[in-house]
FISE-906360 format. One line per field, with one value per residue (C-alpha): residue number from 1; residue in three letters; x, y, z. Coordinates in Angstrom, 3 decimals, m for minus. Layout:
REM residues N
num: c(NUM|...)
residu: c(ALA|...)
u: c(X|...)
v: c(Y|...)
w: c(Z|...)
***
This chain:
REM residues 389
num: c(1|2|3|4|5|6|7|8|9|10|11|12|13|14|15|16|17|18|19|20|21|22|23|24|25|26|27|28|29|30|31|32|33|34|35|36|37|38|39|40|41|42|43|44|45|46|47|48|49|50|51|52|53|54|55|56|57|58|59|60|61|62|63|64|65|66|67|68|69|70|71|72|73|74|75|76|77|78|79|80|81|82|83|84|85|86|87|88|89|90|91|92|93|94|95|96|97|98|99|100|101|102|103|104|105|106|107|108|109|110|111|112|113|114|115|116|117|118|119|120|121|122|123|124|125|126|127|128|129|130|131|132|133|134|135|136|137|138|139|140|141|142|143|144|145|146|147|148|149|150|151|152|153|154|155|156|157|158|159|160|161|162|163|164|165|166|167|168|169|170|171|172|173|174|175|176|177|178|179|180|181|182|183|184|185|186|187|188|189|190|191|192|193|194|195|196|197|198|199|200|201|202|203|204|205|206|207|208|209|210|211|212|213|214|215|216|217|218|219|220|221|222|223|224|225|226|227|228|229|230|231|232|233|234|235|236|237|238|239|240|241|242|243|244|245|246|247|248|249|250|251|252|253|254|255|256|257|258|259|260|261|262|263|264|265|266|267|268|269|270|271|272|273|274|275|276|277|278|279|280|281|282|283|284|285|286|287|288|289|290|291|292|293|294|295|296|297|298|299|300|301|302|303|304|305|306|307|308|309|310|311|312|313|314|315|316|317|318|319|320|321|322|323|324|325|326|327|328|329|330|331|332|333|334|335|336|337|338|339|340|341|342|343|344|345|346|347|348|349|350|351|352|353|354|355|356|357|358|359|360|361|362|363|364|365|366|367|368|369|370|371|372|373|374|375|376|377|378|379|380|381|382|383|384|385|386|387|388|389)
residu: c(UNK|UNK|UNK|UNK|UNK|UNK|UNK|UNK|UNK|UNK|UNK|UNK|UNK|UNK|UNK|UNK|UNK|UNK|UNK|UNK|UNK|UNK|UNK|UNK|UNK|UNK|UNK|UNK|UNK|UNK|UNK|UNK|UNK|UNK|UNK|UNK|UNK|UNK|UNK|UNK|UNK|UNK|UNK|UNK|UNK|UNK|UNK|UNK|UNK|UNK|UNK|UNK|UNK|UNK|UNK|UNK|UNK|UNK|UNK|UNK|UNK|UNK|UNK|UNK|UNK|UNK|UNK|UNK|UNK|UNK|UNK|UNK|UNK|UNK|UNK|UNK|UNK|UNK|UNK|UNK|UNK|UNK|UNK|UNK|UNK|UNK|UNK|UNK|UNK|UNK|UNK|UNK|UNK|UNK|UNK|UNK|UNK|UNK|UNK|UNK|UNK|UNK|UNK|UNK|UNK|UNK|UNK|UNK|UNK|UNK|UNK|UNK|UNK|UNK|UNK|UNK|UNK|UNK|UNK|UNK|UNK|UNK|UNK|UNK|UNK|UNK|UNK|UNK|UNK|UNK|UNK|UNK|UNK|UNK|UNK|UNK|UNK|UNK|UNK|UNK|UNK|UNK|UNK|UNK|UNK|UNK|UNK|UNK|UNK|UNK|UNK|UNK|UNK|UNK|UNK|UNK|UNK|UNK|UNK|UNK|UNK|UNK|UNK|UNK|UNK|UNK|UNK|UNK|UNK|UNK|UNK|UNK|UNK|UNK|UNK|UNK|UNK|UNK|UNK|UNK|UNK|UNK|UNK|UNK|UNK|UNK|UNK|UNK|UNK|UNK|UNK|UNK|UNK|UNK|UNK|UNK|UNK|UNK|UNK|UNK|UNK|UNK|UNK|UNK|UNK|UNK|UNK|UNK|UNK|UNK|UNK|UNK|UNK|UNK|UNK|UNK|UNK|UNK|UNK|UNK|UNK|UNK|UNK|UNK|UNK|UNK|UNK|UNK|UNK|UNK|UNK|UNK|UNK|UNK|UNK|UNK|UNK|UNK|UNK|UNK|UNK|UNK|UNK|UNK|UNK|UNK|UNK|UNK|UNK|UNK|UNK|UNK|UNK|UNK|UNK|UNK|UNK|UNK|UNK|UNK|UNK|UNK|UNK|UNK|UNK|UNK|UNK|UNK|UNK|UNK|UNK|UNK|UNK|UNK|UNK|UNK|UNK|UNK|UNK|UNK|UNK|UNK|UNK|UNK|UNK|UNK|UNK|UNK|UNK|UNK|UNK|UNK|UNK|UNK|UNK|UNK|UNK|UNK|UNK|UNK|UNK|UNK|UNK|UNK|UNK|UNK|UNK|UNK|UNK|UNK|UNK|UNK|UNK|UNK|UNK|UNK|UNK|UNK|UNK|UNK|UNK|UNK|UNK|UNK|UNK|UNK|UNK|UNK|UNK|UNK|UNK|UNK|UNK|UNK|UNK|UNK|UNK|UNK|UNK|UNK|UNK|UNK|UNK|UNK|UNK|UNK|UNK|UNK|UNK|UNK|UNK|UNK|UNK|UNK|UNK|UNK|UNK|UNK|UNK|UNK|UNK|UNK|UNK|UNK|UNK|UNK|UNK|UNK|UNK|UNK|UNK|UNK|UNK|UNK|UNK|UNK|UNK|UNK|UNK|UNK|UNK|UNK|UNK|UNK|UNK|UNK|UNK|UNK|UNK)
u: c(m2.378|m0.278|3.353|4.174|7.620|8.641|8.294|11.889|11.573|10.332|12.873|10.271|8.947|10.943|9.001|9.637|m10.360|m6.762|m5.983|m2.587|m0.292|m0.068|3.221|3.839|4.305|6.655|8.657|9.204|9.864|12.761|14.211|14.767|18.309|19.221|18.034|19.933|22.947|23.340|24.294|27.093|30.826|30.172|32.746|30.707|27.566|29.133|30.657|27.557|25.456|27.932|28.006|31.688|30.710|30.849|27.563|28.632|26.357|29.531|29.416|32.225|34.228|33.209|29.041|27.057|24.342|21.130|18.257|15.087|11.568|8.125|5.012|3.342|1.640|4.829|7.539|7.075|7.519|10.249|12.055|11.693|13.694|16.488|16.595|16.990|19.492|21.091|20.528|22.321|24.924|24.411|26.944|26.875|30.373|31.783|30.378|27.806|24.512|22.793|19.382|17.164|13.500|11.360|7.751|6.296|3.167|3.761|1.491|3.959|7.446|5.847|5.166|8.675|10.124|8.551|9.651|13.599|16.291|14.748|18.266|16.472|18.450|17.389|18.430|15.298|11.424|9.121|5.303|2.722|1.666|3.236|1.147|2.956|6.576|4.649|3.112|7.072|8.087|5.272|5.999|9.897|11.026|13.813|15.180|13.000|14.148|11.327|12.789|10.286|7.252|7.689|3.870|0.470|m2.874|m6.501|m8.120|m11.784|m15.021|m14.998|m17.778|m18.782|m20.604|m24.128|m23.733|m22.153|m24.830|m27.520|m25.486|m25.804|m22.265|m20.882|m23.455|m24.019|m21.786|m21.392|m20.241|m18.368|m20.875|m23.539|m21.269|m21.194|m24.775|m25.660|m24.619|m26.971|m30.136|m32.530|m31.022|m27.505|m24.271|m22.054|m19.122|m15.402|m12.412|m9.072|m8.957|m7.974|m5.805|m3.875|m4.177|m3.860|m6.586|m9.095|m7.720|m7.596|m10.876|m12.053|m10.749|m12.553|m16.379|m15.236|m14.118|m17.820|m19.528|m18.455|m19.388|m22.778|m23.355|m25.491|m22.683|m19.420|m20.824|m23.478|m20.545|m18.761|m22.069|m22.090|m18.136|m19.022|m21.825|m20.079|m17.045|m19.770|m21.012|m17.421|m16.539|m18.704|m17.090|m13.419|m10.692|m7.374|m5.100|m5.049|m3.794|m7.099|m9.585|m9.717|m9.976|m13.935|m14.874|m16.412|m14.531|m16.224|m19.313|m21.583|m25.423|m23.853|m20.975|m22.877|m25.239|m23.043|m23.182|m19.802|m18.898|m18.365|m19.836|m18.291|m14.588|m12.934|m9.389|m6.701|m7.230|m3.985|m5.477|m7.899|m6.124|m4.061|m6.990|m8.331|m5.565|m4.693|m8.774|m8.522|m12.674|m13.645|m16.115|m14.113|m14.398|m16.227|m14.796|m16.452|m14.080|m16.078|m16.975|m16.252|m12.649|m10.631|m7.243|m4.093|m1.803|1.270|4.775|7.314|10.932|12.188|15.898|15.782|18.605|20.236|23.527|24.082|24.130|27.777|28.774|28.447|24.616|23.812|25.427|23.109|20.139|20.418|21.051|18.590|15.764|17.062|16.366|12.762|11.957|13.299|11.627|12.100|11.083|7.995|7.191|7.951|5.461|2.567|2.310|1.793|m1.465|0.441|m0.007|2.621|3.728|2.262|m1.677|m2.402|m4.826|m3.473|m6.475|m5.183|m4.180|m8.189|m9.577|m8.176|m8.447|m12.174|m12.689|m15.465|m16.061|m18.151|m16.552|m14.402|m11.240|m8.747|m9.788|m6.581|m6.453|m6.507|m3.703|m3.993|m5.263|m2.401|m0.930|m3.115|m6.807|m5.641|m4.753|m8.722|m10.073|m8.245|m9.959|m13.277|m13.001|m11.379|m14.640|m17.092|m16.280|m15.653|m19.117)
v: c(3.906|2.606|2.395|m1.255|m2.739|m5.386|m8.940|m10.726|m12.993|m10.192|m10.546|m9.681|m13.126|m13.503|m13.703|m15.476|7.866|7.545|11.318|12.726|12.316|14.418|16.769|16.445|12.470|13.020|15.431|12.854|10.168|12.619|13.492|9.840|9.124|12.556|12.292|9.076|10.315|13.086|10.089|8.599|9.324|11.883|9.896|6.470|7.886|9.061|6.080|4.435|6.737|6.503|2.684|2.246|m0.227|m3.959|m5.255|m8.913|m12.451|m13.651|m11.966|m13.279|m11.997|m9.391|m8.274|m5.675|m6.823|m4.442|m5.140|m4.284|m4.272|m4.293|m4.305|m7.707|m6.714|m5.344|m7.545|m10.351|m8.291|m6.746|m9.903|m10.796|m7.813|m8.846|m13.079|m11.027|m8.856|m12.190|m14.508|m11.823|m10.937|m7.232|m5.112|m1.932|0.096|m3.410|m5.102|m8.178|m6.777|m8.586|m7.691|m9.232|m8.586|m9.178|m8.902|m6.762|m4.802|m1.652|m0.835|m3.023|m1.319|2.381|1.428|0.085|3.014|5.976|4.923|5.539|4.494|2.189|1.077|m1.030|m3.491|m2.886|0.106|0.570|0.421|0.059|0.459|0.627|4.124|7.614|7.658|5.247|7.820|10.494|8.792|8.242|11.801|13.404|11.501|12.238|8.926|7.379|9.777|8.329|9.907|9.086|9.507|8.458|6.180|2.918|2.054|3.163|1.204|3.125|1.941|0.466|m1.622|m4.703|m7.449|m11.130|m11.320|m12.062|m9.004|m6.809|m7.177|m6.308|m3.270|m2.936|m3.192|m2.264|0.205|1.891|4.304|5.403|7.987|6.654|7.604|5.609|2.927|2.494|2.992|0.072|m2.157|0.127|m0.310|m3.807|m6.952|m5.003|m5.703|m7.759|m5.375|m6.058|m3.848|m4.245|m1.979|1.480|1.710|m0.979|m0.829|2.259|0.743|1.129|4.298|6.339|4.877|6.302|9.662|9.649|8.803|11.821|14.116|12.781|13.665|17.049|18.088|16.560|17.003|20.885|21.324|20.148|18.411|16.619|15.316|14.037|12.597|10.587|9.712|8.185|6.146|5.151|3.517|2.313|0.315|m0.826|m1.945|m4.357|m6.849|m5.527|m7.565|m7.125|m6.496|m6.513|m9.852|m11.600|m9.300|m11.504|m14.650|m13.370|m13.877|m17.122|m19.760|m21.066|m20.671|m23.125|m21.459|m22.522|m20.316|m17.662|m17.588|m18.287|m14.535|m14.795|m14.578|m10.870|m9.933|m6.745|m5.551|m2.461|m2.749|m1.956|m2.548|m4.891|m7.015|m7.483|m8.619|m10.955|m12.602|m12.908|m14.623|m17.125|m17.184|m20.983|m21.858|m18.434|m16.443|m13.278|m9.992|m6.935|m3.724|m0.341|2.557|6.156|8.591|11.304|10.569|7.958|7.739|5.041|3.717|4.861|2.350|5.322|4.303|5.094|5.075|4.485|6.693|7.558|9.129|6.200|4.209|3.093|4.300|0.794|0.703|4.411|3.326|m0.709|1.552|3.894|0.880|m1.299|1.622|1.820|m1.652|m1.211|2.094|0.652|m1.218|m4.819|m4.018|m2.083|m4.865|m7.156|m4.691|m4.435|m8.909|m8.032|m6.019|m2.450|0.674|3.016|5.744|8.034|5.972|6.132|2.917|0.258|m1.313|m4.899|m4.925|m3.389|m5.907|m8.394|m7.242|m6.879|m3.442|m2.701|0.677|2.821|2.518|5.697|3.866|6.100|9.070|10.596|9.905|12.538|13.139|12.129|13.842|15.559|13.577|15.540|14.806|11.361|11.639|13.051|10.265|7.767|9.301|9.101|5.382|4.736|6.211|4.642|1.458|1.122|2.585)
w: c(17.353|20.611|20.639|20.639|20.321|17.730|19.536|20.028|16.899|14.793|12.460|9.524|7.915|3.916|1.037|m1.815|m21.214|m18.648|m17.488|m17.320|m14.220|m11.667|m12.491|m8.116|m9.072|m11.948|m9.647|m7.570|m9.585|m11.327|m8.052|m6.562|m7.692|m6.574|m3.260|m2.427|m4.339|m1.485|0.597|m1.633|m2.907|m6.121|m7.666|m7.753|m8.554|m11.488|m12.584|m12.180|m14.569|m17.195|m17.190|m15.860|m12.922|m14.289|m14.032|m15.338|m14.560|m13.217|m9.277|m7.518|m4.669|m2.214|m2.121|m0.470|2.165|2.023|4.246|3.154|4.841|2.745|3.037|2.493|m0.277|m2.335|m0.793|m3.292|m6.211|m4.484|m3.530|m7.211|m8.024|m5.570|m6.827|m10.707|m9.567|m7.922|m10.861|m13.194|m11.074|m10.696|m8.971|m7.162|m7.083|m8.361|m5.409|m6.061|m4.772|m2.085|m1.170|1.247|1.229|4.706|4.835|8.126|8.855|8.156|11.153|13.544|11.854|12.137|15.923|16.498|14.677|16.733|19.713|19.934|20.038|17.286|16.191|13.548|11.548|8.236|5.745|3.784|4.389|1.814|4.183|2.421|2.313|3.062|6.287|8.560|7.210|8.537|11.741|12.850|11.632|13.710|16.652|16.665|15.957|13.785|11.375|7.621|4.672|1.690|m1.417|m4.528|m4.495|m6.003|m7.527|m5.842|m6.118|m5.321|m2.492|m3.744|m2.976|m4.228|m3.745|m4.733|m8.226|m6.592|m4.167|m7.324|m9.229|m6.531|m6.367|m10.281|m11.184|m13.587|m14.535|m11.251|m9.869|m6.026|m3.731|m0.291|1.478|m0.715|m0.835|3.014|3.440|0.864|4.215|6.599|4.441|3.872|4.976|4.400|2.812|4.597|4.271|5.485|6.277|8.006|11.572|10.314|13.630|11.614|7.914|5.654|3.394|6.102|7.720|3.902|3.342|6.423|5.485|2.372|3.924|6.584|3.220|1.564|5.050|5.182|2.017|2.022|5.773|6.350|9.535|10.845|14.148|11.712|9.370|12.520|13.866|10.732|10.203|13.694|12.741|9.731|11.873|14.062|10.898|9.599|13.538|12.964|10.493|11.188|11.466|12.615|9.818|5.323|5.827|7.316|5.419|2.315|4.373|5.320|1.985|0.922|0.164|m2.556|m4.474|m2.978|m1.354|2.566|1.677|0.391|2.749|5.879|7.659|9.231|5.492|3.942|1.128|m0.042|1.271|1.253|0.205|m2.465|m6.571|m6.177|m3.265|m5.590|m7.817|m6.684|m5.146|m8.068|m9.832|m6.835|m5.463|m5.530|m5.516|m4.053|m6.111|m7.671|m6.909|m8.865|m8.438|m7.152|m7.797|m5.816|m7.530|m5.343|m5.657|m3.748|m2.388|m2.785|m1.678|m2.469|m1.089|m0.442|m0.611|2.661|3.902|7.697|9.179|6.468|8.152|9.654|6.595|4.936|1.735|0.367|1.876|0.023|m2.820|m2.393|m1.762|m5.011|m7.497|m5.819|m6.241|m9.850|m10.745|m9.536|m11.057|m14.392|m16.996|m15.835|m11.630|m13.240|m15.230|m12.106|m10.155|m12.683|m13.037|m9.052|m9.827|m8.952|m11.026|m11.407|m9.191|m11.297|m10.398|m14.455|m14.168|m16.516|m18.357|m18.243|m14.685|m13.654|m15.771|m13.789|m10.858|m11.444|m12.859|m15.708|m17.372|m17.151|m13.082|m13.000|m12.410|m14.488|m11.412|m9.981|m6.512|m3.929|m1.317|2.033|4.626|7.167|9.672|12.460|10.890|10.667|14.162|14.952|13.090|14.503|18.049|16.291|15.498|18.571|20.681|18.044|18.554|22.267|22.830)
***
């Protein structure tokens, strides 16, 4: 992925049986508050855990300003967080708390923030997955300091009811690699992704078809030799970015539609894309869900502070009651009506029902961890030379 610097009106756009969790994502999620607190007066952190700061409806007088940038996918929820904390007057050291949400790419704020000096106007960055934090990390750039994730959602297959059930959902089950060769074999299936060098959807899923070629492939050159014809496949219906992938799909259920081939049949993308489009598809046809079942990944929204050391005591102090109201009840609640699971990835059987998920599809699988920063690098070359050939 290029270096590219945010264009001068970037100011990011606003936005209105399960198996046990993994005991690395409870870690985390106990170690949040403690990792921000490093960056705060003891004294207030205090206060706040034992309930001395007034957190009234009524939130006159002076306020905190904390600027926060989210993916597109989670920025809604998150912005509903902020309006709640607005509407009930919630303070932070006895300051009203004022939190703006803006929607970016994570792709475009990763790019803006490896290249310093970044000096980026916001205090916290909510991307999309862990990837893009380590992308800027291994390239030197601003100083990110990840402190918890804030949901996760597995990345899946999910396709049109006619294509579905040619597939024999929800009965059939498939590996990544038989999943990506059901649009190599007959008339094949029309099947979408966002550009990997821009989406963590279609960069993890990439990993995981490279993971399913090397175990099944007799040597390492032959798994590479068919990672490459994979992306070869995928180049062909890419498109730019998540945010135009679900636009490919039909846009209603009439034969033309159907049958138009500039329309996708199949997509690769995240559980909660799916489910949102299923809840605001308009006259689309839904989606049926594919989870792998050689494992998948997620993504996983890391709360990020961006330069933390430069941050105000006010800001540290924003950031850790801001990231409180999310991980609590209420901004989990907010999260899960959004279609995300929990940071923890237990699958929630209401949320995969909407979003199009059926047992016996093994969507309670943990997902695995990404791959290091460096294979994603090499596969990122291997997509690069597939589909300029």
């Amino acid at each position: 992925m290029g270096r590219h610097s945010l264009p001068d009106d970037s100011t990011p756009h606003g936005t209105g049986s399960p198996r046990a969790p993994r005991p690395r994502a409870r870690r985390r999620t106990a170690a949040i508050a403690t990792a921000i607190a490093v960056t705060a007066v003891a004294g207030s952190i205090v206060a706040l855990r034992g309930g001395l700061l007034p957190f009234g409806r009524s939130c006159g007088g002076d306020s905190v300003r904390l600027e926060v940038v989210a993916s597109p996918d989670v920025a809604p929820a998150l912005e509903e967080v902020a309006g709640q904390a607005r509407e009930d007057g919630i303070r932070s050291d006895g300051k009203c708390l004022d939190v703006t949400v803006n929607a970016q790419p994570a792709s475009e704020v990763a790019d803006a923030l490896a290249g310093r000096p970044a000096d980026p106007a916001f205090q916290v960055w909510v991307p999309d997955s862990r990837l893009w934090v380590d992308r800027v990390t291994d390239e030197r750039g601003s100083s990110l300091t990840a402190v918890g994730t804030l949901a996760s959602s597995p990345i899946v297959l999910g396709a049109v009811p006619s294509a579905a059930k040619s597939l024999g959902w929800p009965s059939r089950t498939y590996s990544w690699t038989g999943l990506t060769g059901a649009a190599a074999t007959g008339d094949g299936l029309r099947l979408g992704v966002a550009d990997p060098a821009h989406s963590a959807t279609g960069l993890l899923a990439l990993a995981r078809i490279g993971a399913a070629d090397r175990k099944e492939a007799g040597s390492r050159s032959a798994a590479a030799t068919r990672t490459a014809a994979a992306a070869k496949l995928l180049s062909e219906r890419v498109v730019d970015g998540d945010g135009q992938v679900l636009a490919t799909l039909p846009r209603d259920g009439s034969g033309a539609e159907a049958g138009n081939p500039r329309r996708n049949q199949a997509l690769l993308l995240s559980e909660q894309a799916a489910y949102a489009h299923n809840t605001h598809r308009g006259g689309g046809p839904a989606l049926d869900l594919f989870y792998p079942a050689d494992g998948t990944a997620q993504l996983d929204y890391p709360y990020t502070l961006v330069d933390d050391a430069s941050m105000t005591a006010d800001q540290s102090r924003a950031a850790n009651r801001f990231l409180t109201l999310v991980a609590d009840t209420a901004g989990q609640r907010i999260l899960r009506d959004h279609g995300f699971r929990s940071d923890t990835g237990r699958a929630d059987s209401r949320l995969t029902t909407v979003a199009g998920g059926r047992d016996p599809q093994p969507y309670t699988a943990v997902a695995d961890d990404p791959p290091p920063a460096g294979d994603l690098k090499a596969l990122l070359g291997i997509w690069t030379t597939a589909t300029t050939r």
